[in-house]
N, C-alpha and C positions, 0 to 999 in steps of 0.2 A: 289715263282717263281723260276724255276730252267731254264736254257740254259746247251745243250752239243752239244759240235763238238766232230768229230768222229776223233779217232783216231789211232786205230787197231784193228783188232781182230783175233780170234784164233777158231779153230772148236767148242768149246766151250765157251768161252768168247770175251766180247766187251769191250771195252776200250775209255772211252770219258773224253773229258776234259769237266771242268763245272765250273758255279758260278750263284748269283743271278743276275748277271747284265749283258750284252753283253760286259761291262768294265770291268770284274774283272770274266774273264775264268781261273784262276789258279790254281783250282780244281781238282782233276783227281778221276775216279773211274773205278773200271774191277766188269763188271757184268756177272755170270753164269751165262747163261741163262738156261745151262743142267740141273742145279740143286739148281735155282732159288737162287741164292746166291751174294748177293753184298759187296763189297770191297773196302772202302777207301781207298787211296793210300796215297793223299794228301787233304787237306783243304784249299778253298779258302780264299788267303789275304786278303780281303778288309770284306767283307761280309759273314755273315754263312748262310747257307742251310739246310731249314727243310727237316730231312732225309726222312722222311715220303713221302717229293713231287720229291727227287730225286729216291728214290723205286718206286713210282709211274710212274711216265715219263719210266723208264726200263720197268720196267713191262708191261705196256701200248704197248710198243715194242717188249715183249719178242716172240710172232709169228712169227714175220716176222727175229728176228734175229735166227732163228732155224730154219726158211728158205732159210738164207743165206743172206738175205737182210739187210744192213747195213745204213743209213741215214746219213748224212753228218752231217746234225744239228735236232738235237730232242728239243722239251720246253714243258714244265706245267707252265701254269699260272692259279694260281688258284682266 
């Protein structure tokens, strides 16, 4: 399971904080989406995050953030 709140982005990249639990958002990652590319900044405290599902949840999003469209809060729960 991964949780992201939104919080920047840029013509090119999104910026969300994350974690596995709605308790423990301390995470942070910037996703191209121009050039399908992700970026860990930070790693959540409490809990780790299979990379796999935080790539997925982006990706999942990557249309509409290349549309312009930005979601406050995105999840995968697998």
């Amino acid at each position: 399971m991964v949780y992201c709140d939104y919080i920047e982005n840029t013509k090119k990249t999104v910026t969300y904080s994350y974690g596995q639990t709605i308790d423990d958002m301390t995470g942070e990652v910037e996703y191209n989406f121009e050039n399908d590319e992700l970026k860990i900044k930070k790693s959540p405290v409490k809990y780790k995050v299979i990379s796999r599902h935080l790539e997925s949840v982006l990706k999942k999003h990557r249309r509409e953030f290349i549309n312009g469209e930005f979601k406050k809060k995105i999840a995968y729960e697998a």
